[in-house]
N, C-alpha and C positions, 0 to 999 in steps of 0.2 A: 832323690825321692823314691821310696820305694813304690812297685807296680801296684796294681791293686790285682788280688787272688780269688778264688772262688769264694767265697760265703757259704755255700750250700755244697753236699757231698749227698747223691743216691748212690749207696755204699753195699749194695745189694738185697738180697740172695741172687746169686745170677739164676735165671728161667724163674725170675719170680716176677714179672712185670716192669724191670725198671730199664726196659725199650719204649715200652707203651709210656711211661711215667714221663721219662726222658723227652720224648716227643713232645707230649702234652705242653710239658714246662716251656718246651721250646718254642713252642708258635703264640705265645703268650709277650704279650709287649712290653711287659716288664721284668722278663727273663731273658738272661744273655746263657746260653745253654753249651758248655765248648763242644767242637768238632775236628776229631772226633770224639761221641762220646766216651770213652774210657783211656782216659790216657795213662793210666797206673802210679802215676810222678812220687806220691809219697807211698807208696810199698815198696820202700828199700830191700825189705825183705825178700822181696820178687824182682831183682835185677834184674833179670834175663827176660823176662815179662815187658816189665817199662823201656828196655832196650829196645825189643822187637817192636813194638809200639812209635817207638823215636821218643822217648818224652823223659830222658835218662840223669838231663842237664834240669839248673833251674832255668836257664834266658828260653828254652823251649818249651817250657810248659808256661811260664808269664805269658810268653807271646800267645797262649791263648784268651787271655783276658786283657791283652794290651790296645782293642783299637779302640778309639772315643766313645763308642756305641755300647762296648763291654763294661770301662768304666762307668758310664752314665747312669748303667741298669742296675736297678735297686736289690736283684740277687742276680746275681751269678755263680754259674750250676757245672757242675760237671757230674760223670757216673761211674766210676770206677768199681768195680762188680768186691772183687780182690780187699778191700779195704777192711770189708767184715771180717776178714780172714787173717786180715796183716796183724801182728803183732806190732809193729811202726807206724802205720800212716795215721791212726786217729791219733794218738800222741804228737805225732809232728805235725797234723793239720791244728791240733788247738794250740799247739805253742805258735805257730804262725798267724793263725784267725783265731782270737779267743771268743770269740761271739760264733764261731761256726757250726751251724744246723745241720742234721745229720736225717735222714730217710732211709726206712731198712723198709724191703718190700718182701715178707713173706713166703712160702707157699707149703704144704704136703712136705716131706725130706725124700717121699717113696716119689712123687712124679717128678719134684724135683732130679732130683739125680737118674733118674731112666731121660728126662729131656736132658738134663746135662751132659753124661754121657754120650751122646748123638752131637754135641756142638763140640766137645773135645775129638770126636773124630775129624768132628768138620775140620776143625782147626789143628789138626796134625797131631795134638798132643798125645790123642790116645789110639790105639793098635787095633785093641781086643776088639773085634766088632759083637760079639757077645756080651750085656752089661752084665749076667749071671757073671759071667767069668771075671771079668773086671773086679765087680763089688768084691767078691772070693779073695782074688787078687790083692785087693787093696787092704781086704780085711788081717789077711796072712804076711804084709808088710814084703812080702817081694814088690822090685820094681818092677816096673812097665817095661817092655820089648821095646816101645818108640824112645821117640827124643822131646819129652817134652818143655817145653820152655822153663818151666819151673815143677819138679817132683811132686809139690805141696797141689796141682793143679788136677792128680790124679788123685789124691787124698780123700775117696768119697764119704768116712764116716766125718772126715773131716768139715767137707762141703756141707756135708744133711746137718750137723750138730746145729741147728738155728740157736738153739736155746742156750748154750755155751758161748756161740759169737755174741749173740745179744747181751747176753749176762758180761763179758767183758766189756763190750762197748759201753753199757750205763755205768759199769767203774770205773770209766773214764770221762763221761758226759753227762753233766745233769738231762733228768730225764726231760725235762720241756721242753729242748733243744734238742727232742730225738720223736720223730713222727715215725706212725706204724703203717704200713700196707699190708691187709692180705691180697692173697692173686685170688681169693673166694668172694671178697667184694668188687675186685675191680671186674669179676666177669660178671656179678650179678648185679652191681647197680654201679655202676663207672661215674653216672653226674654224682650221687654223695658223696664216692671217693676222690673227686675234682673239689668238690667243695670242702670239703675238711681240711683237704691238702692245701687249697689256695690259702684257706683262714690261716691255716698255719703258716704259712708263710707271709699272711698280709698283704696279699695281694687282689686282685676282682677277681670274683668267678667266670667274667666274663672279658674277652670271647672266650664261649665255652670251644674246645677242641672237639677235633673229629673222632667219635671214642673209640677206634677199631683197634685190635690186638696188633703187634708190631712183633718182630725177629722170631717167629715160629721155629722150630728145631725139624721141623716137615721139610728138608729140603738136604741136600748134596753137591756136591764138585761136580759139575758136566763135564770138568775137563780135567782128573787126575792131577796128571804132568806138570799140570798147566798150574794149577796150585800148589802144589810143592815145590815148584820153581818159585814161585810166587813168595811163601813164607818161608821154606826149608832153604834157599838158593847155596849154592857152593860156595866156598870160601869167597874167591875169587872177584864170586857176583854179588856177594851178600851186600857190601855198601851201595854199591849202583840200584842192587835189586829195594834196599830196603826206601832210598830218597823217593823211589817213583810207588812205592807201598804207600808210604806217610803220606805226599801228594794227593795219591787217588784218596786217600781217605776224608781230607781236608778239602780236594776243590769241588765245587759247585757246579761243574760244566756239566749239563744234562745229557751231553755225547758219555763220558763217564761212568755218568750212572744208569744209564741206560746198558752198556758197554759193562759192567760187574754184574746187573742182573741177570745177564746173560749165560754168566758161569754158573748158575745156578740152575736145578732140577727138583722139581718134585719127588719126596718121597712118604711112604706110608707112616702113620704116628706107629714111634717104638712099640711094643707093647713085652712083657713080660708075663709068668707065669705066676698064677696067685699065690704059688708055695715061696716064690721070691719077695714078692709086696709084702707076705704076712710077714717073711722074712725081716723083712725091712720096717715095717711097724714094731714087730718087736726091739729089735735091735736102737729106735730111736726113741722107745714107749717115753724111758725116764728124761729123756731130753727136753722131748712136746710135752709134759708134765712142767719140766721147771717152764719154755718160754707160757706156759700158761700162767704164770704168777708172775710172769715181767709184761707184756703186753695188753691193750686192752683190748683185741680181737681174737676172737672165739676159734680157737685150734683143736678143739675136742674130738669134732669129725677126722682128727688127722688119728687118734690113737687106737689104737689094735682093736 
């Protein structure tokens, strides 16, 4: 008998809200929400992604939706950011769920990718601590100086293009079966975009959740060394280091997480200089044009 799989995919944009989403769904009683959020299992195309993750095999990603509680709930969610981007994972998520519901959470491509860039440092992937230089970079098709898990992760025109991931994903998904987020609703009226969401999902809007913003990009490594041992580890150490990775992400023991919050530090929001943002409005003008004729939330404030 085969296991029972997620139903539901928040498939990004990453720094578009689908921490805050991801939560919400989760403290809701009829949502089995997996943890951790983003286990990448169908972007084949990002091996080395789903690797460092643990979730590479199928019996390890099942076993996120295998205990009786996962089954029993009426959707079951995961968030895998990466999916908008994969070439494989909607494809292989509807040949395996043919009924499976997809949520894409919007935002800007200019504040997107100035927050993204700060979470790819975070996460070792990216070097340049200047995102001018990076974008440049990315733009001119040289590689990255780091090591990043997957090449595609430094790809920023690629990231920003909303309107191209979108425009694939409904060539693969009828569109009813695909709900929109912008990150300009969910700061400006959070209950409508809980209620929309629930409808769409079929679920009560109540308990309503506690609406505050989740996984800010305002933050840093207190301790270097100590995270680069952590995800980068030496040959040697990488399988030992990665079991007790995958653990901490998965257990619930509030020594833990208390104990991770710790590595973390405050820092000041990116900011960039307006010759770069204009930069970058033009550069995605015709993009946020098309996702304006695939979605029904108002992207026009995003254009040049």
């Amino acid at each position: 008998m085969a296991l029972p799989l997620a139903n539901t995919y928040l498939i990004g944009a990453p720094k578009s809200g689908t921490t805050t989403l991801a939560r919400w769904l989760a403290a809701h009683p009829d949502v089995h929400f997996s943890v951790p959020k983003e286990p990448f299992y169908w972007a084949d195309d990002f091996p080395r992604l789903r690797a460092h993750y643990g979730f590479a095999e199928r019996r390890s990603y099942e076993a996120l939706f295998s205990s009786p509680e996962a089954a029993s709930t009426r959707i079951r969610a995961e968030g895998s950011t990466f999916y908008l981007y994969s070439r494989t994972a909607v494809p292989s998520i509807c040949a395996a769920v043919p009924d499976a519901r997809f949520i894409v959470a919007l935002r800007n491509p200019a504040e997107l990718l100035i927050s993204y860039h700060r979470t790819q440092l975070v996460a070792l992937n990216e070097s340049e601590q200047d995102f001018a230089c990076a974008w440049h970079r990315s733009l001119s098709g040289r590689p990255a100086a780091s090591d990043p898990l997957d090449p595609k992760q430094l790809d920023y025109p690629l990231i920003g293009a909303l309107g191209a991931a979108v425009s694939r994903l409904l060539s693969r998904v009828p569109r009813e079966r695909v709900h929109v987020v912008s990150v300009d609703d969910l700061r400006v009226d959070p209950t409508a975009v809980w209620q929309n969401l629930t409808t769409y999902l079929g679920i009560s809007d109540a308990p309503a959740p506690n609406f505050l913003a989740h996984n800010s990009s305002l933050k840093s490594a207190r301790y270097p060394r100590v995270r680069r041992l952590a995800h980068r580890p030496p040959g040697l150490l990488e399988r030992p280091i990665a079991g007790i990775r995958q653990w901490s992400r998965t257990t619930s023991l509030p020594g833990v997480q208390r104990a991770k919050q710790q590595m973390w530090q405050p820092e000041p929001r990116p900011e960039v200089t307006p010759e770069i943002r204009a930069e970058l409005a033009t550069y995605f003008d015709a993009d946020i044009r098309l996702l304006a004729t695939l979605v029904p939330v108002d992207v026009s404030g995003w254009l040049r």
